[in-house]
C-alpha positions in Angstrom: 0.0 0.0 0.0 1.5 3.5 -1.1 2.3 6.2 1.3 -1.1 7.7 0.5 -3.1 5.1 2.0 -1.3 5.6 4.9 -1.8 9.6 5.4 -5.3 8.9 4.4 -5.5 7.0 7.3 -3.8 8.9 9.5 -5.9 12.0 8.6 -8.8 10.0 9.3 -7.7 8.9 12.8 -6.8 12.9 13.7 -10.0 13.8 12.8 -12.2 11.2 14.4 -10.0 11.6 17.5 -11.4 15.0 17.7 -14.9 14.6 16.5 -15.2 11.6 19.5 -14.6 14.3 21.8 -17.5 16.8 20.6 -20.4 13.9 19.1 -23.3 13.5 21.0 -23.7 10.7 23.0 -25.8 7.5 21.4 -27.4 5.9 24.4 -26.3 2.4 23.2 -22.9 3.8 24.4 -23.6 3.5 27.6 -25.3 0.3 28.0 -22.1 -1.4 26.1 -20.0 0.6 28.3 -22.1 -0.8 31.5 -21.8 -4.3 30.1 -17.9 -4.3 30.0 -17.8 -3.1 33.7 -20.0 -5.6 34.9 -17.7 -8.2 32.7 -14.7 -6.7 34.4 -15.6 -7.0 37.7 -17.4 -10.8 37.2 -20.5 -10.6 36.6 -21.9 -12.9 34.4 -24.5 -12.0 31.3 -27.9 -13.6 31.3 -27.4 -15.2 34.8 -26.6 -11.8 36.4 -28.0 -9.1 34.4 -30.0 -8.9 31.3 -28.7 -8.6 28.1 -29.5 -9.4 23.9 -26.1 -8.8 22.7 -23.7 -11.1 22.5 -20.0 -10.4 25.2 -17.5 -10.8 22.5 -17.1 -7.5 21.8 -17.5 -6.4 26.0 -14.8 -9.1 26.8 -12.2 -7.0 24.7 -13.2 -3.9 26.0 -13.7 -4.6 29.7 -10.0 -4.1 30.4 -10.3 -0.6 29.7 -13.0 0.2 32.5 -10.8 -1.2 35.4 -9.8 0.9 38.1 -12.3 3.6 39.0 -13.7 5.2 36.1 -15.8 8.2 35.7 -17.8 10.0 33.0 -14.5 10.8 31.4 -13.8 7.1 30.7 -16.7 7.1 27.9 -14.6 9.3 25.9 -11.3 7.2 26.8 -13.6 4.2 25.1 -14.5 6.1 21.7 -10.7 6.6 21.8 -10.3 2.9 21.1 -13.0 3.1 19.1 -11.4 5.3 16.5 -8.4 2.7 17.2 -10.2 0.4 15.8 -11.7 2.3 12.7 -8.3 2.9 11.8 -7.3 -0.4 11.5 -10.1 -1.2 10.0 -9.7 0.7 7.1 -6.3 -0.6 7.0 -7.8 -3.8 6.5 -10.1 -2.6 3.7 -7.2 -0.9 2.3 -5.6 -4.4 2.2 -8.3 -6.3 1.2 -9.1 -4.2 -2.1 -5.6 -4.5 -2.9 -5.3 -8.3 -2.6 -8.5 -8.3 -4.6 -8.4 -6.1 -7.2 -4.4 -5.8 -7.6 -4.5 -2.0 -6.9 -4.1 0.7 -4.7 -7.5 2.9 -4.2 -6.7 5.8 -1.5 -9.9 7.6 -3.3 -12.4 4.8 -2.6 -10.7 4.5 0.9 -11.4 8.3 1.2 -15.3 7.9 0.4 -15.6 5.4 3.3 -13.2 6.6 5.5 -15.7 9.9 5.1 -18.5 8.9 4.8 -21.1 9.8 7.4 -22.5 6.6 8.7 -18.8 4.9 8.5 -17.4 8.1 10.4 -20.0 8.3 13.5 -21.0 5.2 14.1 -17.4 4.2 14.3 -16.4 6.7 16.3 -19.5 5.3 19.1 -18.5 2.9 22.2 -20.2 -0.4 20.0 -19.6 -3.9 18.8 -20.5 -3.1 15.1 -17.7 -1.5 14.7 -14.7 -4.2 15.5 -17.2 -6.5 13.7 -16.5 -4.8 10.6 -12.6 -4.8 11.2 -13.1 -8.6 11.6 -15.3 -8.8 8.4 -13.0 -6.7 6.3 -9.7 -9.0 7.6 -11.9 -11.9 6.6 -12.1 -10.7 3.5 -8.8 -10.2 3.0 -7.8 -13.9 4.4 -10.1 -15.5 2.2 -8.5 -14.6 -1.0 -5.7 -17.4 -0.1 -7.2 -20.9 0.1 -4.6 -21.7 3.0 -5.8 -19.0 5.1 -9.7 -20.1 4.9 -9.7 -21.3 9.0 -8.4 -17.9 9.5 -11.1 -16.4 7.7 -13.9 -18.5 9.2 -12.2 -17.8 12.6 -12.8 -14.7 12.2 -16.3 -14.8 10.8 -17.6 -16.3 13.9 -15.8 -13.8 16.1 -17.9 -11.3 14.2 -21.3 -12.9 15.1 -20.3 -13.5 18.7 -19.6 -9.8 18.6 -23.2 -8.9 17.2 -25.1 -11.2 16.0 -26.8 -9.0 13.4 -23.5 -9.6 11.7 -24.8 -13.4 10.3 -25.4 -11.8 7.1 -22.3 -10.9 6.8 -20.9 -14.0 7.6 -23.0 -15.9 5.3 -21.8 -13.6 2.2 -18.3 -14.5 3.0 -19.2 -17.9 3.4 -21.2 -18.2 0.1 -17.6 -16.7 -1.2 -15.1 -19.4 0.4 -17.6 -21.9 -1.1 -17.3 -20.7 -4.4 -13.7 -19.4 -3.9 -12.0 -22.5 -3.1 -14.4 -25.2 -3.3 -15.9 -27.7 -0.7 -12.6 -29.1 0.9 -11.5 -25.3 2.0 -15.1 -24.9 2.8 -15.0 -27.1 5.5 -11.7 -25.6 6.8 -13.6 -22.6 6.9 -16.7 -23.8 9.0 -14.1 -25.1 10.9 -12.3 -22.0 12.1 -16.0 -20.3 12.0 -17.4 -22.7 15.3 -14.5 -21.9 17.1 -15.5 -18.6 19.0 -19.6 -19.3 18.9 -18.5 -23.0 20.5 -16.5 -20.9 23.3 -18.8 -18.7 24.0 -21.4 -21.5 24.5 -19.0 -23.1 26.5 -18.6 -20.0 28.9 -22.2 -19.8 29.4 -22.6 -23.6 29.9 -20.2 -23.5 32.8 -21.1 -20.1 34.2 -24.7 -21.9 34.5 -26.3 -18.8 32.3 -27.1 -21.0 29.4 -31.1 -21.8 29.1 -31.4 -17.8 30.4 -28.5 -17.0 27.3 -30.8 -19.0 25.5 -34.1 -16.5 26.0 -32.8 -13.7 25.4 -30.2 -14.0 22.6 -32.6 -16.5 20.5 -35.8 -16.2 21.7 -36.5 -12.6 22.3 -34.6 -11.7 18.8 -36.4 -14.0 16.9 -39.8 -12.6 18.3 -38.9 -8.9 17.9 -42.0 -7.1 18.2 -40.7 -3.5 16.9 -39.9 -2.9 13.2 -39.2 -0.1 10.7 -38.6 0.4 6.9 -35.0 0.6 6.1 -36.0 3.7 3.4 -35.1 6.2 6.2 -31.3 5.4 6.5 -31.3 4.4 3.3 -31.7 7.5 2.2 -29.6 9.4 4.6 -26.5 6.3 2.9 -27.7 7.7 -0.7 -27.9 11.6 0.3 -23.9 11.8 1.7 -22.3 8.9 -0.3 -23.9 8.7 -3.7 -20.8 8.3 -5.7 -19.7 5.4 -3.4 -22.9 3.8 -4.0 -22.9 4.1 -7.4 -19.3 3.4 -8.4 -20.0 0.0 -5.8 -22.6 -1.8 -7.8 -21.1 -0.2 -11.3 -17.9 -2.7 -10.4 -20.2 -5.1 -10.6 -20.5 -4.9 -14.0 -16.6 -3.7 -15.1 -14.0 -6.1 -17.0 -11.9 -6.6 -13.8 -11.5 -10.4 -12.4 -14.4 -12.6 -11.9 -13.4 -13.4 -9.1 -13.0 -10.0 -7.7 -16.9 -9.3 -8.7 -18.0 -12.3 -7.2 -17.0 -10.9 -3.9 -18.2 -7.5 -4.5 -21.8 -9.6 -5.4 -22.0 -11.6 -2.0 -20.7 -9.2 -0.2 -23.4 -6.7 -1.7 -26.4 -9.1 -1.4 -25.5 -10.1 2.4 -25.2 -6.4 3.3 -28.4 -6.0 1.1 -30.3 -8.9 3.1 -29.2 -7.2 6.7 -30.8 -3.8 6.3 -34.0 -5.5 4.4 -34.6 -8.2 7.2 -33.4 -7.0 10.6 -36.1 -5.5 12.2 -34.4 -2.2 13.4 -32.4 -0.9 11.1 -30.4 1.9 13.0 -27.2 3.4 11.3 -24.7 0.7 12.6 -27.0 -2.1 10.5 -25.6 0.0 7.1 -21.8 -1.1 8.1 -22.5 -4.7 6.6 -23.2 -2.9 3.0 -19.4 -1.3 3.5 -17.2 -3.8 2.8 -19.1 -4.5 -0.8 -20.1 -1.0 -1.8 -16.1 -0.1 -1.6 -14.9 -3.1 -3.1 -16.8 -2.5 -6.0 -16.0 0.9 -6.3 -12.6 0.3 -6.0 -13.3 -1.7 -9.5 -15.1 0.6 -11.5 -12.5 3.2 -10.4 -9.8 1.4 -11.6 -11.6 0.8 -15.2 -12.1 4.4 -15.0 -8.3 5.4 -14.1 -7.2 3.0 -16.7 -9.1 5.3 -19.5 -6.4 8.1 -18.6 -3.0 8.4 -19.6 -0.7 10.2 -17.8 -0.8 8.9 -13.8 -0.8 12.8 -12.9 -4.5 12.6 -14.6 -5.3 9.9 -12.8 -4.4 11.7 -9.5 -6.6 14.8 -10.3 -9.4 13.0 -11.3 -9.3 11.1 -8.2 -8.5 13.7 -6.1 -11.4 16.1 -7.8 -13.9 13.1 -8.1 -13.5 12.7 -3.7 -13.7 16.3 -3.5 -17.0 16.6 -5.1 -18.4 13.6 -3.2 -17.4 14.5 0.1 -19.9 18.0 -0.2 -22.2 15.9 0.5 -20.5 14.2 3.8 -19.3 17.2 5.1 -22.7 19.0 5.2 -24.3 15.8 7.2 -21.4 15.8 9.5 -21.4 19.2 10.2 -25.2 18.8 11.6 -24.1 15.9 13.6 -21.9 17.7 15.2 -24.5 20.6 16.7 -25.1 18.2 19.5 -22.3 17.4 21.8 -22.0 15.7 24.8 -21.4 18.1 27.0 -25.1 18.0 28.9 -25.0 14.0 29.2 -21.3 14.9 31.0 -22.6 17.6 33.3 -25.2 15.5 34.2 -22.9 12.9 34.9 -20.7 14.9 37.5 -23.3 16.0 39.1 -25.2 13.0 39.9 -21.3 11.7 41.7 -21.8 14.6 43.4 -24.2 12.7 45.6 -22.6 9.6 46.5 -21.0 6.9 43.6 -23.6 4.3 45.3 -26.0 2.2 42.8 -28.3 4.1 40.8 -31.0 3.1 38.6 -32.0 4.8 35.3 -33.3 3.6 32.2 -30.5 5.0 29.8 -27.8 3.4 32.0 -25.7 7.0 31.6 -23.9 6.5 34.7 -22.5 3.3 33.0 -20.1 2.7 35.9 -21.9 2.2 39.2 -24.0 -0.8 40.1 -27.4 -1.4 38.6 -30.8 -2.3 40.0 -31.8 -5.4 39.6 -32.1 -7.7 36.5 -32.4 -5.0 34.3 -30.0 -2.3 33.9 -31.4 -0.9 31.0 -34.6 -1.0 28.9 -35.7 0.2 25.6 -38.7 0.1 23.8 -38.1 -3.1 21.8 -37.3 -4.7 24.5 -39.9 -3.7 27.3 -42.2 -5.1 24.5 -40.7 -8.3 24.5 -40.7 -8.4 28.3 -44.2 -8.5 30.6 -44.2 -4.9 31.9 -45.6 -5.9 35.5 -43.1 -8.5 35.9 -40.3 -6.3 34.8 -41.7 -3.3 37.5 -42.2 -5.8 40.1 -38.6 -7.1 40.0 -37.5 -3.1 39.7 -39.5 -2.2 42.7 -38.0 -5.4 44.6 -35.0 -4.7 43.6 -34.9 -1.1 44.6 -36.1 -1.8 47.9 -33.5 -4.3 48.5 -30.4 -1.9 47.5 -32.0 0.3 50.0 -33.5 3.0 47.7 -31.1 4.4 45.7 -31.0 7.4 43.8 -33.2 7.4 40.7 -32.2 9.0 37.3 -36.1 9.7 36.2 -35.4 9.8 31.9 -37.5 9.2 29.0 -36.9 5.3 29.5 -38.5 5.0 32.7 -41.3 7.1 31.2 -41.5 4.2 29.0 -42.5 1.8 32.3 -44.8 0.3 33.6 -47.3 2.9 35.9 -47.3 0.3 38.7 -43.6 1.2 39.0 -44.3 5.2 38.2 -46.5 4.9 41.4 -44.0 3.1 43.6 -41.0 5.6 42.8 -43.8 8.3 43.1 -44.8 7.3 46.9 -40.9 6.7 47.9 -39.2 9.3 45.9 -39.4 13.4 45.3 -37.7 15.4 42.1 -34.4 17.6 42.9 -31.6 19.7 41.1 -31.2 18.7 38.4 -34.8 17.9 37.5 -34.6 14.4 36.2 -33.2 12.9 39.7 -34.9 11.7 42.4 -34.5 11.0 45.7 -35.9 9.3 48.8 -38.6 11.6 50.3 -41.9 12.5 50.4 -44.1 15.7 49.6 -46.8 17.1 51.9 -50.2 18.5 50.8 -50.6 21.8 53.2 -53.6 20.9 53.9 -52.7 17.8 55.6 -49.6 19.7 57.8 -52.5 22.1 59.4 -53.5 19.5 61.6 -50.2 17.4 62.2 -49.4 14.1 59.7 -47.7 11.3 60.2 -45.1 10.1 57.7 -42.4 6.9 57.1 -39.8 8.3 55.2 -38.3 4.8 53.0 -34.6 5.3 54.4 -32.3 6.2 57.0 -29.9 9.3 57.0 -29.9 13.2 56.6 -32.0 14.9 54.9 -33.1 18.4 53.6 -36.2 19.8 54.9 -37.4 22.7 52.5 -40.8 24.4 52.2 -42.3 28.1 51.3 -44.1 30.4 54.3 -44.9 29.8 58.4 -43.3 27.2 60.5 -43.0 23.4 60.9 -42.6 21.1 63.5 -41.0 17.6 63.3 -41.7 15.8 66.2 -42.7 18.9 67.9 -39.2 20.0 67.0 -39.3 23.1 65.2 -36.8 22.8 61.6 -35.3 25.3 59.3 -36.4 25.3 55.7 -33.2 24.3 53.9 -32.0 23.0 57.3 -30.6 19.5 57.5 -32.1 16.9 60.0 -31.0 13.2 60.6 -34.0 10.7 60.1 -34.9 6.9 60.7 -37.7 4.8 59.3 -39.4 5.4 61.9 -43.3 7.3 61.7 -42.6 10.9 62.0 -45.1 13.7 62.8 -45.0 16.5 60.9 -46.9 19.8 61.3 -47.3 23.7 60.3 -48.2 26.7 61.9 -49.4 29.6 59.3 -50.1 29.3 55.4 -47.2 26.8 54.1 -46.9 25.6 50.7 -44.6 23.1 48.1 -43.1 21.1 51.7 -40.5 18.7 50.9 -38.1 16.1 52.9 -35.5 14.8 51.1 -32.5 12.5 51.1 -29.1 14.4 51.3 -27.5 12.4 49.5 -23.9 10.1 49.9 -24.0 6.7 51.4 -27.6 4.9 52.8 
């Protein structure tokens, strides 16, 4: 690969490294984040916490949430992240030249640049190292003696997300027709390896039949769908040319061989988006690997129709500008978000102890969970018998001795027997989507004295607007502190008194 390739990489890796630092935060982040920690420390998926992705990916990156991470660490994660992308397009610059014979730092450019590539590698998520294992796949199977390598590394993809089958299957429909049914078999071979150990892990963990239900069971049930038009579109909108130019090498005189791949890779990309039932951004990766291989093709029939090589470097290098227009614009608006509320939010909810927490995006990805389940979504609380699930919450939280609740559009999603349980235990503070242990008073029930049971031990902050109140015939402050038990209380108010609140400090319960 020329010196070119290279600097297009490096480029790339500058650039993302920056633009990991300012991209708003996908909430998938988080919950992949969460699962490496709770990997890292020994918990077990399935038999310890719910899950529907499969750990390959979480085994690698649980390493890099040891010690005592913070809301910083997310960003330290999308740092290995854009790690990876790198490589990866090393391995697509490699695999177009083992396939095609040439050199194409232009094609590289359009993927390296292109919007869905650039974000959704950048993101804390297995997709991404799937495709790096897809695109070294590729470029192992072009040598028959390397076709357990290349099915070792196909079923490391689909242990890493399993949406990544279709991918698999294209490069297995090419070893087949590659190198025939002998090296087929080597490559089925290498292709058990990683789903066998994985099986094996969960056999001996004892998380199995529960692996079983939700991996296989709830996936094959999906109850939430959508068209694929709408990404589809946004895939057509920023990379046209790279669309184009990929199924036009389908058709140009370059080796069969080489358009044979471009044609399975291209249909298995093609079945992904079509027949998964969600197809977010990350589900276009699959159609990468095809898409550039064929244009690295047709721009090689085209570079071949010019004479001079300084021709051929303008055109290329006119032909990416022009492209990327496109690109840029979309990234630009990606960019007007950043992550800087999600990271406020973040410090100020350690602000208030580093105890377990439970909210429905899993943003504080680093402190223990309630319960089961540490996150929910709609597709999967649709799946899941909402009672059930709030029952097991509400258990849960009473066990971990009410914790602090981070009250976000997920929980909204909830069941209301669990809205009216955190709605009896809990009151809304600074900032407004946390709660905390407490309770709120009517006025008209402090005019003649009430007795309350607040749901935990420790101090907490007494606050209220107008006369006076008495706990326990103990006169407070309004923004005083007072230490509490779970024992009834009676509370009372002398004069017109309005919006009365007790509620838990904060730090350890």
């Amino acid at each position: 690969m020329g010196k070119i390739t290279y600097l297009l990489i490096i480029l790339f890796g500058l650039t993302a490294g920056i633009a990991s630092r300012h991209l708003a935060f996908d909430d998938d982040e988080f919950q992949h984040a969460h699962m490496a920690c709770l990997l890292a420390r020994g918990d077990v998926p399935h038999r310890d916490f719910f899950e529907h992705h499969l750990p390959l990916y979480h085994f690698l990156l649980a390493p890099l949430t040891l010690g005592e991470p913070g809301p910083e660490r997310i960003l330290a994660l999308r740092g290995f992240s854009v790690l990876i992308a790198m490589v990866t397009l090393l391995a697509m610059a490699r695999a177009i030249r083992v396939w095609s014979g040439h050199d194409s730092p232009a094609v590289l450019a359009l993927l390296a640049f292109s919007p869905i590539f650039f974000v959704k590698m950048i993101e804390v998520r297995p997709e991404g190292f799937c495709l790096l294992l897809a695109c070294t796949a590729l470029v192992f199977l072009k040598n028959s003696k390397r076709n357990f390598l290349s099915g070792l590394l196909s079923g490391a993809m689909v242990m890493g997300s399993q949406k990544f089958v279709f991918l698999a299957a294209g490069l297995f429909l090419l070893a087949w027709r590659e190198h025939g049914f002998k090296n087929l078999v080597k490559f089925c071979g290498g292709g058990i390896v990683f789903p066998l150990l994985i099986g094996i892990y969960f056999l001996f963990t004892g998380a199995l039949p529960q692996a079983f239900q939700d991996l296989v069971r709830i996936n094959l049930a999906w109850k939430e769908s959508f068209s694929p038009a709408m990404y589809g579109v946004l895939l057509w909108s920023t990379s046209a040319l790279l669309i184009s130019s990929g199924v036009l090498g389908l058709f140009s005189d370059r080796e069969k061989s080489s358009r044979r791949a471009v044609l399975f890779l291209l249909l298995s990309g093609v079945a992904a988006v079509m027949l998964v039932p969600i197809p977010f951004r990350q589900t276009f990766l699959m159609l990468y690997p095809g898409l550039t291989l064929g244009a690295a093709l047709c721009w090689q029939q085209f570079a071949e129709s010019l004479e001079q090589p300084k021709q051929k470097f303008v055109a290329g290098g006119c032909l990416c500008l022009f492209a990327l227009l496109p690109a840029a614009t979309n990234l630009q608006k990606e960019f007007q978000a950043s992550p800087t509320a999600d990271l406020d939010l973040m410090r100020q909810m350690d602000q208030r102890g580093t105890g377990p927490i439970f909210d429905g995006r899993r943003l504080l990805f680093y402190r223990d969970h309630v319960g089961h389940y540490p996150w929910m979504h709609q597709g999967l609380m649709l799946m899941l018998d909402p009672e059930e699930h709030a029952l097991q919450t509400k258990t849960a939280i009473i066990e971990m001795n009410y914790p602090d609740v981070l009250w976000d559009y997920r929980v909204d999603m909830m069941s209301p027997l669990l809205h009216n349980f955190l709605q009896a235990h809990y009151v809304p503070v600074t900032p407004p989507s946390l709660w905390v242990p407490g309770k709120t008073i009517d006025r008209s029930r402090l005019r003649t004295g009430t007795e309350i049971t607040l749901p935990v031990e420790g101090d907490y902050i007494v606050s209220w607007q107008g006369g006076s109140v008495f706990i326990n015939q103990q006169e407070v402050h309004s923004g005083g502190r007072i230490h509490l038990n779970t024992d009834p209380i009676t509370v009372k108010g002398n004069g017109f008194i309005r919006e009365f609140k007790i509620h838990h400090a904060g730090g350890s319960k």
